[in-house]
C-alpha positions in Angstrom: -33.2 30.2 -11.2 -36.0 28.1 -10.4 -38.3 25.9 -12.5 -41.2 28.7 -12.3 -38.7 31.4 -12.7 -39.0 29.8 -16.6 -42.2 29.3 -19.3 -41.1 26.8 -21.9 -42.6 27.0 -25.6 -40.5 24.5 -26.7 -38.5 23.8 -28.9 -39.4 27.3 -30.0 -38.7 29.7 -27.0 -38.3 29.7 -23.2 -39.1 32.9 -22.0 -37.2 33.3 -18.5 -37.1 36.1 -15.4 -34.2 37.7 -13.6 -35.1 39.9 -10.6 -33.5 43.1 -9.3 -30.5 43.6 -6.7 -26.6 44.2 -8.0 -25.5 40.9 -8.9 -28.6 39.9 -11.2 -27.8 43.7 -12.9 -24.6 42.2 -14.1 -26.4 38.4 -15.2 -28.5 40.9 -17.1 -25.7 42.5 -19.0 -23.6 40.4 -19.4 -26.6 38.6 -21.2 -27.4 41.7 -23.1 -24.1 42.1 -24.3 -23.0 38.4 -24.7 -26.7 36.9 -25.5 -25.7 33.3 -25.1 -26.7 31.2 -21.8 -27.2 27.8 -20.8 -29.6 26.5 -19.0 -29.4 22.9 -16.9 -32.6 21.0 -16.4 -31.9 18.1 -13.7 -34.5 14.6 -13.4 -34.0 11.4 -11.9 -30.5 10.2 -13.0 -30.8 12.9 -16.0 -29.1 16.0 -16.8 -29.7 17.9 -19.8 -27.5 21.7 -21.3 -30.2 23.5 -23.4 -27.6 26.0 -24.4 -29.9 29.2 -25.7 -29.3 33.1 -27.5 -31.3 35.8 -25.9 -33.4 36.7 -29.0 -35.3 40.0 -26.9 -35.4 41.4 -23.5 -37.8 43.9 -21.6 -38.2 45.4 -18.1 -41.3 43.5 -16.7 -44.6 45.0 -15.6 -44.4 43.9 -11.6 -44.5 45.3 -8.1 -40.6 44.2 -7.9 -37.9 44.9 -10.8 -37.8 42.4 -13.3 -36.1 42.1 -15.8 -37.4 39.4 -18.9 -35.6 37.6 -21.5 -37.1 35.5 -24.4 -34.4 32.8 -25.4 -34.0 30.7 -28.4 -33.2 26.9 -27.7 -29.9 26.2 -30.1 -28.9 23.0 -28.9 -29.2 20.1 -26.4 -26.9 17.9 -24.5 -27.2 15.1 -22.7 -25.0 16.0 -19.8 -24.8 12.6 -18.4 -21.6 10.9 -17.6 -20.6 7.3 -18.4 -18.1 7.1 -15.4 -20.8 8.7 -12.9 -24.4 8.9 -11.8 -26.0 11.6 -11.1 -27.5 11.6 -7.3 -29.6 14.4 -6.8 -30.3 18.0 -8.3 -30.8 20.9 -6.6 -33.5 21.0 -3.9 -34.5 24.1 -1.9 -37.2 24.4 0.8 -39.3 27.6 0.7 -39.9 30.3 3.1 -43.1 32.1 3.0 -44.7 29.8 0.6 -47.8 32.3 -0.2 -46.1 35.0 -0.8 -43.1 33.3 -3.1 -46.1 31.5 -5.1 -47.8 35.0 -5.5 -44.5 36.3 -7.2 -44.2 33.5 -9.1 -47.4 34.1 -10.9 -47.3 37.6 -11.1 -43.5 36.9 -13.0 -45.2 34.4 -15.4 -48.3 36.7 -16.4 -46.0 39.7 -17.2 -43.4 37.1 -19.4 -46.7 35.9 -21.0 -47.7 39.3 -21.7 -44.5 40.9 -22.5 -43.6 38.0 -24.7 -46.8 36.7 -26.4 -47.4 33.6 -27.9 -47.5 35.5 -31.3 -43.9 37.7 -30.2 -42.0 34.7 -30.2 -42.7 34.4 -34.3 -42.1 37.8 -34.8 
């Protein structure tokens, strides 16, 4: 998962996407059935574990299958190792920039809309 694959309300909620095909079906239930996840967040010379329970989940409202899940921040660690620095995270180069963008967008409007501000304090 990518940085806009996530909307952060935090330290309330992050509200996060996982698209169709097989193996994101089973990431889905597995999370369904075992709502706990972590998620790693990477900076210069950082690395952070927001471990998180799944709190709700919906099929989104877009032209591909989507599947959202609003998550509730339990904890954080700082990841970072005495004995080690970190180098780099992960880095990816996009194809079809327009087009990856466009999803994107479309992803965040239907979290936003499937998981209102207000949903989150429900």
């Amino acid at each position: 998962m990518s940085a806009p694959e996530a909307l952060a309300q935090l330290p309330e909620v992050i509200r996060i996407r996982l698209s169709g095909g097989p193996d994101t079906k089973d990431r889905c239930a597995i999370l369904i059935r075992n709502p706990r996840t972590s998620l790693l967040f990477t900076g210069p010379e950082s690395l952070f574990e927001v471990r998180c329970v799944a709190t709700a989940h919906k099929k989104l409202p877009t032209a591909k299958p989507l599947t959202g899940f609003l998550l509730k921040p339990v904890d954080v660690r700082d990841k970072r190792a005495p004995y080690a620095t970190l180098l780099s995270g992960i880095q990816f180069a996009l194809h079809n920039t327009l087009e990856i963008e466009a999803q994107w967008k479309e992803a965040q409007r239907a979290l936003l809309r499937t998981f209102p501000v207000s949903y989150a304090y429900s």
